[in-house]
PLY file of the C-alpha trace (Angstrom):
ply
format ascii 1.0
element vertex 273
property float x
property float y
property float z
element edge 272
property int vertex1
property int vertex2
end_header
17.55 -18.23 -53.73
20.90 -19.40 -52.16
21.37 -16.67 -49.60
17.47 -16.35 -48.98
18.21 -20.29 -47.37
21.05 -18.92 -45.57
19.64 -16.00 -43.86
16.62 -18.38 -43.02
19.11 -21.02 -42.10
20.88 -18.56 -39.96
17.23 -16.95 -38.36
16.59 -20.68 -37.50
19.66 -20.97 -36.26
19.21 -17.75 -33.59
15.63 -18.91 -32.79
16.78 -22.51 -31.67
19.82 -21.43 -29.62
17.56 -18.24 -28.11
14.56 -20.99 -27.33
17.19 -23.34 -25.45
18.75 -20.74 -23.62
15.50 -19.70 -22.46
14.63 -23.28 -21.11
18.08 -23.80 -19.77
17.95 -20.39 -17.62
13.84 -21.24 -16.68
15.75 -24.89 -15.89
18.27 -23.55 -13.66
15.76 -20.91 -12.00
13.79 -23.93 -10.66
16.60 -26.07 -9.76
18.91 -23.61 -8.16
21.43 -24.22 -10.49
23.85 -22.46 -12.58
23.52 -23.17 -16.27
27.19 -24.42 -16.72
28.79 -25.07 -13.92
28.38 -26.75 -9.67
28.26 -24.42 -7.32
31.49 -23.86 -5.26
28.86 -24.93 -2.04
28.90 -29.17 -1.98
24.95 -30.12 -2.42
24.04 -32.47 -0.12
20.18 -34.27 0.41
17.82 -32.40 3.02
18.38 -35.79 4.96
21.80 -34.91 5.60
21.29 -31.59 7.21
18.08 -32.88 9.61
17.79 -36.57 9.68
13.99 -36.20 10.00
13.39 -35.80 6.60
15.19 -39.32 5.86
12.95 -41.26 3.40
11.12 -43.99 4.26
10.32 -47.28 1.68
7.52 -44.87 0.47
9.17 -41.64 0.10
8.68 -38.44 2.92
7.58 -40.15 6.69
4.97 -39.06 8.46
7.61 -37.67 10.54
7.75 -34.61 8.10
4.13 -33.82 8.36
3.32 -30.20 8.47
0.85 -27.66 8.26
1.64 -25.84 5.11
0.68 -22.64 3.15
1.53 -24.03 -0.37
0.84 -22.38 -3.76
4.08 -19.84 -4.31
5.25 -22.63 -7.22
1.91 -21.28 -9.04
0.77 -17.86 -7.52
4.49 -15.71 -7.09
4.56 -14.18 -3.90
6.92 -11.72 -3.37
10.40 -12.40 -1.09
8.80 -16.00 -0.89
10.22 -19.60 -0.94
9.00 -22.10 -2.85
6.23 -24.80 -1.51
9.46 -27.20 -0.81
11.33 -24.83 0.62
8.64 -23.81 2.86
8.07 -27.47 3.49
11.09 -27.84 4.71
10.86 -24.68 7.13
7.65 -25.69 8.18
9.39 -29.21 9.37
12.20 -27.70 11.15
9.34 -25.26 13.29
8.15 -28.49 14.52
11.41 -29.31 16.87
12.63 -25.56 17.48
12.09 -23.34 20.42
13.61 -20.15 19.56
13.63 -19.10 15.75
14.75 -16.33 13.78
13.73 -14.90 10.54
15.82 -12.12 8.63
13.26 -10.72 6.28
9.47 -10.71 7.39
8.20 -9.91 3.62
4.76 -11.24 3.47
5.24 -12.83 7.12
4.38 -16.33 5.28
7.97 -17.95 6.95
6.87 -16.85 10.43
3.05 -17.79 10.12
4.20 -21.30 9.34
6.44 -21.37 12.07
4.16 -19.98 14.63
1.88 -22.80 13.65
3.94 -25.63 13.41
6.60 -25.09 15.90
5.81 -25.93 20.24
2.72 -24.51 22.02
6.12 -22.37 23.83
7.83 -21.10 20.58
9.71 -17.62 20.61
9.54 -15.96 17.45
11.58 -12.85 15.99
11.38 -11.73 12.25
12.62 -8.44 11.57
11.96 -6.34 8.38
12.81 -2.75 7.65
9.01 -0.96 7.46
7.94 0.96 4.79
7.78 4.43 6.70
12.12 4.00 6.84
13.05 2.89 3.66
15.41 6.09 3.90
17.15 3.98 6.56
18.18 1.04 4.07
22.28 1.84 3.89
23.54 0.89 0.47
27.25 0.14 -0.01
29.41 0.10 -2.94
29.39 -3.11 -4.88
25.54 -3.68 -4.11
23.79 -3.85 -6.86
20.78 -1.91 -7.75
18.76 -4.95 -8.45
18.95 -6.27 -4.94
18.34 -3.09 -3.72
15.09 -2.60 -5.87
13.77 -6.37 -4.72
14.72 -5.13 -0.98
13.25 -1.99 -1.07
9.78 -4.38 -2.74
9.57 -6.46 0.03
9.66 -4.02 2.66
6.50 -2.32 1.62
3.79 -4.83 3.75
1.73 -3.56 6.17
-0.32 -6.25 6.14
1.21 -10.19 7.10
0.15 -13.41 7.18
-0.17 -14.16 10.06
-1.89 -11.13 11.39
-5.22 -11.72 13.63
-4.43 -15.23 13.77
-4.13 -17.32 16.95
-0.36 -17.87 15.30
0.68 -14.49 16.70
1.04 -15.06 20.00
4.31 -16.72 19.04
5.61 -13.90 17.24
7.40 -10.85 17.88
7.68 -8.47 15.15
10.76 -6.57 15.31
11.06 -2.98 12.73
14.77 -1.46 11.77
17.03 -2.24 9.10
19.40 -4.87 10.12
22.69 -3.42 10.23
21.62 -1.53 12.95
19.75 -4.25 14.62
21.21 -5.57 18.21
20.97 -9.09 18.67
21.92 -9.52 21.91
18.93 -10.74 23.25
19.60 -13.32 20.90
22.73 -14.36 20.92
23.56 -18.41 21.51
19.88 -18.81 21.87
18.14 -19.59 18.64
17.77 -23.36 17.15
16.81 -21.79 14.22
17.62 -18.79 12.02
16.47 -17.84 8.34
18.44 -15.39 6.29
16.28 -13.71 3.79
16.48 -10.50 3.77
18.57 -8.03 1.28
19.81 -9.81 -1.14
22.47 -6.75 -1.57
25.90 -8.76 -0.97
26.71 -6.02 2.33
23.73 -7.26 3.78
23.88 -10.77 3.41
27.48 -10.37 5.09
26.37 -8.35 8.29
23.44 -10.64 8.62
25.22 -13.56 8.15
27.62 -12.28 10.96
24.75 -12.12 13.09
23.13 -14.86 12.50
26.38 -17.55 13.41
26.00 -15.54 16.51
22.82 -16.11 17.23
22.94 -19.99 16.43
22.62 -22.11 19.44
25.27 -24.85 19.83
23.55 -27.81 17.65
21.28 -25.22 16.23
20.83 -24.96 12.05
21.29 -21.79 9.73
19.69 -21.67 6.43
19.87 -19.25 3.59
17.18 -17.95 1.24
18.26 -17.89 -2.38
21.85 -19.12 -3.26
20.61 -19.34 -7.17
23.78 -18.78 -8.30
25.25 -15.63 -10.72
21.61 -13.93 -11.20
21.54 -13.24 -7.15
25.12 -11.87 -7.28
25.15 -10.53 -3.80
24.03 -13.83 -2.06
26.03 -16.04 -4.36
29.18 -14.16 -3.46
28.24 -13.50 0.06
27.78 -17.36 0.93
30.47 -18.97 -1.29
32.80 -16.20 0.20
31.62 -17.50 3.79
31.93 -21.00 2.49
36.01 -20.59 2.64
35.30 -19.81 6.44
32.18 -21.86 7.32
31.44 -25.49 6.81
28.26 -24.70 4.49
26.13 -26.87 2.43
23.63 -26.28 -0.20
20.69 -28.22 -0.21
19.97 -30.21 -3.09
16.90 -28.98 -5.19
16.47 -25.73 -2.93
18.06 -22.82 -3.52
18.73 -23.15 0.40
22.60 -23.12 2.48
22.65 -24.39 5.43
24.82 -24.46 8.55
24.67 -26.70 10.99
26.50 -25.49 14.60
28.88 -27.35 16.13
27.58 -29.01 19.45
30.97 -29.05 21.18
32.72 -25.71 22.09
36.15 -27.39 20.34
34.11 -27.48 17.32
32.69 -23.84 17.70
36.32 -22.34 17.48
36.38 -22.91 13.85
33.75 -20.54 13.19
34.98 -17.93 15.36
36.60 -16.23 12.76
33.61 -15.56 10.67
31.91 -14.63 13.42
0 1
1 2
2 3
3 4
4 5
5 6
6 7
7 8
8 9
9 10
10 11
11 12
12 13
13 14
14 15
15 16
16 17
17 18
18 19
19 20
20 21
21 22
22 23
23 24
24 25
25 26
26 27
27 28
28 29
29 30
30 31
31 32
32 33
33 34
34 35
35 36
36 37
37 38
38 39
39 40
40 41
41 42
42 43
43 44
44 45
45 46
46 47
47 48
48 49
49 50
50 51
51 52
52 53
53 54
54 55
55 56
56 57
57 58
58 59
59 60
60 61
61 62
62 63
63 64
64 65
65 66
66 67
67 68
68 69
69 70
70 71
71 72
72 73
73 74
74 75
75 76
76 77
77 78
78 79
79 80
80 81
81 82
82 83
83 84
84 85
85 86
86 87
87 88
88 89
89 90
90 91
91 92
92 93
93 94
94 95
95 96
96 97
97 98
98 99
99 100
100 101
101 102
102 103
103 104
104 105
105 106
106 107
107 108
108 109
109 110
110 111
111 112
112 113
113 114
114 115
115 116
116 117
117 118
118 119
119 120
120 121
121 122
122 123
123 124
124 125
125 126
126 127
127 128
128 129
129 130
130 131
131 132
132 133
133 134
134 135
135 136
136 137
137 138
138 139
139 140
140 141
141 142
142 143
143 144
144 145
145 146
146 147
147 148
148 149
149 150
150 151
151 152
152 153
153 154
154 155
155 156
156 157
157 158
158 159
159 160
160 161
161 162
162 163
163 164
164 165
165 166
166 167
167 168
168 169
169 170
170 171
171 172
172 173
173 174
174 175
175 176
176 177
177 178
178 179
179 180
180 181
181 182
182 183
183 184
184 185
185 186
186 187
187 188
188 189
189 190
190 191
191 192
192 193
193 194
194 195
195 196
196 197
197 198
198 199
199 200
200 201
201 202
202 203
203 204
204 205
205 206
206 207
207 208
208 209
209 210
210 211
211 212
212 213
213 214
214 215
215 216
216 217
217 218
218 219
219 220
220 221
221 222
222 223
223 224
224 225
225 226
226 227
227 228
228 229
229 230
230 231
231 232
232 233
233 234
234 235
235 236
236 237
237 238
238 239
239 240
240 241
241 242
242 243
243 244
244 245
245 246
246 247
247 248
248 249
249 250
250 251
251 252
252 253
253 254
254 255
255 256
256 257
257 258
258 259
259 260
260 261
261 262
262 263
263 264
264 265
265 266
266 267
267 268
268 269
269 270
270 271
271 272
């Protein structure tokens, strides 16, 4: 009888620590967290990265008002953010000129942009097509996870914001992004997105790009620092961190970068760049 109680003792035992690890990883998933430790990336409030979204005595102002394609916390869509992260893009559109997207996926980031941001909004997104998949240009230490989930999101030839008036604000741009020139863009955009491979030598070339694209006073975010089970951003950005004044922001799985609006302050980053 004695070691029938242990070994169901013991079964209880593995159950209860398997169901809390469970709830501790689904815990960290939604918060962007790692299960044991801060991030090496300081969290700060969305508030301190755009003052617009500053609370007011009843919580978001009217000032953050946006048109919004929500539903992603409920219905997964694939390469997307979360209905608070794309909140908080949406937001942003509403004060930027010039944006830029790495990673089109389901074209749900520009579609919200193109309909919040100014009646004379330039819009680039750029996504590797699914006819040139051959093109993507793995390097050693990516993983084959990220490569898999880049590889997914690359497969629409359909996007949101197709055969909508949104559109006319968008230009779709095709190649894989190591190869992409963005001179056309370069000091020009208030705001660029990174999300597109999640492979650690992409997130490092398009990172490269994207500090060069930044306009003084502009803002660069990043899709996905969630810590060790997105190895390839997490390493990327905290990496870039040493380099960079990043942030993350709290209860996104967002980094941000906010450009210097002096040229004094710009020479800090020219490393990196």
């Amino acid at each position: 009888m004695i070691p029938f109680l242990v070994a169901l003792s013991s079964l209880l035992l593995v159950v209860s620590v398997g169901i809390g690890w469970a709830y501790l990883r689904d815990w960290s998933r939604r918060k962007g967290r790692n299960p044991f430790s801060r991030f090496p990336i300081r969290s700060v409030p969305v508030w301190e990265v755009d003052p617009v979204f500053r609370p007011g005595p009843l919580g978001p102002t009217l000032a953050t008002e946006a048109r919004l394609l929500a539903g992603s916390d409920l219905i997964r869509v694939i390469g997307g953010t979360s209905d608070t992260e794309a909140w908080v893009l949406a937001v942003l559109a509403k004060d930027a000129r010039t944006l830029f997207e790495f990673g089109t996926a389901t074209g749900r980031t520009a579609y919200l942009w193109a309909v919040n941001a100014p009646d004379d909004a330039r819009i680039g997104t750029l996504t590797l097509p699914p006819e040139s998949v051959a093109a993507y240009v793995r390097e050693a230490g990516d993983r084959d996870f990220d490569v898999r989930h880049a590889l997914e999101e690359s497969t629409f030839t359909r996007l949101y914001y197709d055969d909508t008036p949104a559109a006319r604000k968008i230009q779709q741009l095709y190649g894989d992004s190591k190869t992409f020139d963005e001179t056309p863009w370069l000091g020009a955009c208030d705001l660029v997105f990174v999300d597109g491979s999640h492979a650690r030598s992409y997130v490092e070339s398009d990172s490269r790009k994207a500090l060069r694209m930044v306009r003084p006073g502009g803002l660069v975010l990043w899709h996905d620092y969630r810590g060790r089970r997105l190895r390839g951003v997490y390493d990327a950005l905290n990496a870039l961190a040493r380099e960079v004044p990043l942030v993350h922001v709290a209860g996104t799985s967002f980094v941000a970068y906010r450009a210097p609006r002096s040229p004094a302050g710009a020479d800090a980053v020219t490393e990196a760049r």
